[in-house]
BAZAFI-837794 format. One record per atom (N, C-alpha, C): residue in three letters; y, x, z. Coordinates in steps of 0.05 Angstrom, whole numbers, plus 32768, in hexadecimal, padded with zeros to 4 digits. Example, Ala and Ser with C-alpha at 12.3 -4.5 7.8 and 13.67 -1.06 7.14 Angstrom:
# residues 2
ALA7F8E8108809C;ALA7FA680F6809C;ALA7FBE8108809C;SER7FD38101808E;SER7FEB8111808F;SER80018102809D;
***
This chain:
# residues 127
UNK851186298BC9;UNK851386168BDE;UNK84F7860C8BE7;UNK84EA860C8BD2;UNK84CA860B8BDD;UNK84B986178BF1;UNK84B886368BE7;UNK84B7863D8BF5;UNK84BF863C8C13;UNK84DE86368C1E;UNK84E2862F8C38;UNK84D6861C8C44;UNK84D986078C35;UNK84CD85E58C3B;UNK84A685F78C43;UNK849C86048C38;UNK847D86078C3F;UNK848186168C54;UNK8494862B8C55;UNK849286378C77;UNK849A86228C8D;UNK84A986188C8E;UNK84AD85FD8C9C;UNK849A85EF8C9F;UNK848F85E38C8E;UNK847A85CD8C95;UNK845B85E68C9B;UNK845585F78C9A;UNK843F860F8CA0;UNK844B86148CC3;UNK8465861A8CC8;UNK846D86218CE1;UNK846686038CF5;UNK846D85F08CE8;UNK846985DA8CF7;UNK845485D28CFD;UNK843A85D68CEC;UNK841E85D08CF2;UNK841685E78D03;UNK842886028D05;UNK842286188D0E;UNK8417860C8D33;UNK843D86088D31;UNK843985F98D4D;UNK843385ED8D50;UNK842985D48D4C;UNK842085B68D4F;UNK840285C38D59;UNK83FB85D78D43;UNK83DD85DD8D4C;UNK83E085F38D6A;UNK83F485FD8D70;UNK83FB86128D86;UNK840186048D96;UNK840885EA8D9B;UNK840D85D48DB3;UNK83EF85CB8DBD;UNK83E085C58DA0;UNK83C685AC8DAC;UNK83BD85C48DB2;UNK83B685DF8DA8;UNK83AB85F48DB9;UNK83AC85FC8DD3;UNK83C385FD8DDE;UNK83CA86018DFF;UNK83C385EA8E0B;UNK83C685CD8DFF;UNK83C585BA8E17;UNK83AA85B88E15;UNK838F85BE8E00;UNK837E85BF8E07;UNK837385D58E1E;UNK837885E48E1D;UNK837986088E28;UNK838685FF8E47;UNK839185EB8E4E;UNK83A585E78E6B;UNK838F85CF8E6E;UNK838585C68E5E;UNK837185AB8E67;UNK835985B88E73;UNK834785CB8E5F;UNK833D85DE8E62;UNK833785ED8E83;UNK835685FF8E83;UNK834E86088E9F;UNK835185F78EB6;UNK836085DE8EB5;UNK835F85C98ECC;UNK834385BE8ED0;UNK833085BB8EBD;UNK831785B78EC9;UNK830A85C98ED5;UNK831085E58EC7;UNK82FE85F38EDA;UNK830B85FD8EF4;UNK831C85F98EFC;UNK832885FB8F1A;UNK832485E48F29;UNK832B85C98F14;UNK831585BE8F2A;UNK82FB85BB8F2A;UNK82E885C48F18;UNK82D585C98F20;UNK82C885D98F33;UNK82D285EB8F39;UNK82DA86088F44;UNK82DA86018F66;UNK82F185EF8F62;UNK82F285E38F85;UNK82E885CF8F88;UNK82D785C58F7F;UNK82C685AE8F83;UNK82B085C28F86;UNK82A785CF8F79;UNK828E85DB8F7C;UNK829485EE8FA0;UNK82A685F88FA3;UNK82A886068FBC;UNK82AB85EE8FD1;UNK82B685D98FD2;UNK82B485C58FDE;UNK829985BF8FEA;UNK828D85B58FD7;UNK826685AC8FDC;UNK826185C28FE2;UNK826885E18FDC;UNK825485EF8FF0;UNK826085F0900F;UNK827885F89016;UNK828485F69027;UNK827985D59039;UNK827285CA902B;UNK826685B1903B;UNK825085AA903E;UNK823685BA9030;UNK821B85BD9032;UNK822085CE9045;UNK822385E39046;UNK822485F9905D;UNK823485EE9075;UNK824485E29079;UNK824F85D49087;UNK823985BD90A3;UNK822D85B0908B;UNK821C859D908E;UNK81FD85A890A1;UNK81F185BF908F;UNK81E085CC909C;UNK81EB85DC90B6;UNK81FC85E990B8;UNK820985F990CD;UNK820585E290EA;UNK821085CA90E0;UNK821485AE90FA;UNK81F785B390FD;UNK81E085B190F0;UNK81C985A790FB;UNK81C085C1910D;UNK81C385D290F8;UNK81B785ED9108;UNK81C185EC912A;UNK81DD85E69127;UNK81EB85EC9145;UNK81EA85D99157;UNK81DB85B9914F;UNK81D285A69159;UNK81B885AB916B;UNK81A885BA9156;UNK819285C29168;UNK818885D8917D;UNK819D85E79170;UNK819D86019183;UNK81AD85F991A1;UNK81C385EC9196;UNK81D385DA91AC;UNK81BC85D091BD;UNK81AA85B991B5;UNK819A85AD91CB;UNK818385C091D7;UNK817685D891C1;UNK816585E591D2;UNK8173860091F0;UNK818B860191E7;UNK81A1861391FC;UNK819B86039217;UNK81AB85E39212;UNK81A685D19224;UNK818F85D09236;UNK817885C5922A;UNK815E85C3923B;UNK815985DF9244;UNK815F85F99230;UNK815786149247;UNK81668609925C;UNK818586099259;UNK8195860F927E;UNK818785F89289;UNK818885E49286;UNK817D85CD929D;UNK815F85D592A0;UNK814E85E29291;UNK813385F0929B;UNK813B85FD92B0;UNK814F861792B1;UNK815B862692BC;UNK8167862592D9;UNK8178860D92D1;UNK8184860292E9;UNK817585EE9301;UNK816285E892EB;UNK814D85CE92FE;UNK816185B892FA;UNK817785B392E9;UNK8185859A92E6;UNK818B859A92BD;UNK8177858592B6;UNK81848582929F;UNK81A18573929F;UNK81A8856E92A4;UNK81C0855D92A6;UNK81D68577929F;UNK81D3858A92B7;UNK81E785A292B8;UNK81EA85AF929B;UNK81CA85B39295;UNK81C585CA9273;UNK81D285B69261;UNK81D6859E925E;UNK81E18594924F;UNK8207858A9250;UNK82058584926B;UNK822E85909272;UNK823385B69265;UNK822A85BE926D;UNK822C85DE9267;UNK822F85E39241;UNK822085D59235;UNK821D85DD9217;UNK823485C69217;UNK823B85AF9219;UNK8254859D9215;UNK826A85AB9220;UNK827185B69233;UNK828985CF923D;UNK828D85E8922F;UNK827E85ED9216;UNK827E8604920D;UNK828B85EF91F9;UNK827A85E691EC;UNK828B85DD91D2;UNK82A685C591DA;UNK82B185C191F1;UNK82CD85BB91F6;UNK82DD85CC91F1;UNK82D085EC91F8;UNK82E485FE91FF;UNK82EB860591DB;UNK82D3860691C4;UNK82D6861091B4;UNK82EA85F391A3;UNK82E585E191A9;UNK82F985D291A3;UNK831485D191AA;UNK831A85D591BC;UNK833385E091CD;UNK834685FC91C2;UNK832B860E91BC;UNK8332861F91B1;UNK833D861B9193;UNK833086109181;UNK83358600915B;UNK834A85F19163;UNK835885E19173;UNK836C85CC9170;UNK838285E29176;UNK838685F89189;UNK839A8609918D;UNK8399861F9174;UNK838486259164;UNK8389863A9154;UNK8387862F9137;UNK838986199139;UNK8375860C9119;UNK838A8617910B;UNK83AD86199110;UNK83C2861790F5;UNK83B4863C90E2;UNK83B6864990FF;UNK83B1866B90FB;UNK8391867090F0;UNK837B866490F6;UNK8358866190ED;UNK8359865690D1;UNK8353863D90D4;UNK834E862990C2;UNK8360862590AF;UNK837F861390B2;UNK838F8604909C;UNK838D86249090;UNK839B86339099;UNK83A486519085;UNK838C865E906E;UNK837E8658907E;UNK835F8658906E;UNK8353864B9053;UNK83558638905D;UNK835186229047;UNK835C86249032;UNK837A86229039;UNK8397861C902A;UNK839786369014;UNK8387864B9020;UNK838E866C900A;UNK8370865E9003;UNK835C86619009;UNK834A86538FF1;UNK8347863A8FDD;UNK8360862F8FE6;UNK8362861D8FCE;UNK837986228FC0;UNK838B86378FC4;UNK839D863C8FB3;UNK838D865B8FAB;UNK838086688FA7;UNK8375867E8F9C;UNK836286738F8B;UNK8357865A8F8E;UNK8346864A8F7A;UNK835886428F5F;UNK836B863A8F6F;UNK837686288F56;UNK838C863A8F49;UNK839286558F51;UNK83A886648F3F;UNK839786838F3C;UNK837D867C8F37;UNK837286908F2D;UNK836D86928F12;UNK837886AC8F0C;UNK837286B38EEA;UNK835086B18EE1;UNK8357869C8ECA;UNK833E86A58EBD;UNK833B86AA8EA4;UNK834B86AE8E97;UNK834686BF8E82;UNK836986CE8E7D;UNK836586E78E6B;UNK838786EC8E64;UNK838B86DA8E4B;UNK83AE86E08E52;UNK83BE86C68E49;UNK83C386D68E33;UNK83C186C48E1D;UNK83C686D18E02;UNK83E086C58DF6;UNK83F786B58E07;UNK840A86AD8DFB;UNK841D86BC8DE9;UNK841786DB8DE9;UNK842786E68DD8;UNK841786EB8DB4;UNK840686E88DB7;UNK83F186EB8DA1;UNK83FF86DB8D8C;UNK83FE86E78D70;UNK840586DD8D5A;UNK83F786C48D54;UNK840486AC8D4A;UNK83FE868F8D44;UNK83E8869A8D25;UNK83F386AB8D19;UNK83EF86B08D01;UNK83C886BB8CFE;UNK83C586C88D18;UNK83B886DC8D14;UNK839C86BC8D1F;UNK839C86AE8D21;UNK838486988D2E;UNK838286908D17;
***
């Protein structure tokens, strides 16, 4: 009967130790997914950030060419504001098909990406 009573209480620490294992191991990969999309976040928003300035300035030097051009600054600067209506016009009619669909598969490819194989079949015995 001893013997049983020690496989019992051996099986039970078996698992006890096979539980705190996984929930560390699920603690584990939840940081690094979010780390994962936090880190794609800030770049996605540095690049984001530099892109606005770049297109800020290119924006105003477009401008002063056409109103050089036109002999009306006023005009070179309606003209670069009518382009970016239209491309706004354009994002509010296509954003669901561009953007949300976009995003939405890079943050679900972030967060249900394998990173390591799953060893839940692996012998308790053999760790």
């Amino acid at each position: 009967m001893s013997a049983q009573q020690n496989f019992f209480a051996d099986s039970k620490l078996a698992v006890e130790k096979y539980v705190e294992d996984k929930i560390l191991l699920l603690k584990l990969q939840s940081v690094e997914k979010i780390a994962k999309l936090s880190s794609a976040m800030f770049s996605g928003l540095l690049i984001a950030v530099l892109s606005f300035f770049i297109i800020l300035f290119l924006s105003m030097m477009a401008a002063w060419y056409f109103g050089q051009l036109l002999e009306n600054v006023f005009l070179g600067f309606g003209i670069i504001s009518a382009f970016y209506i239209l491309i706004l016009v354009l994002l509010l009619v296509f954003r669901k098909k561009l953007l949300e669909k976009s995003i939405t598969n890079t943050v679900i490819n972030i967060m249900f990406e394998q990173t390591a194989p799953n060893h839940d079949n692996d012998n308790i015995a053999e760790k």
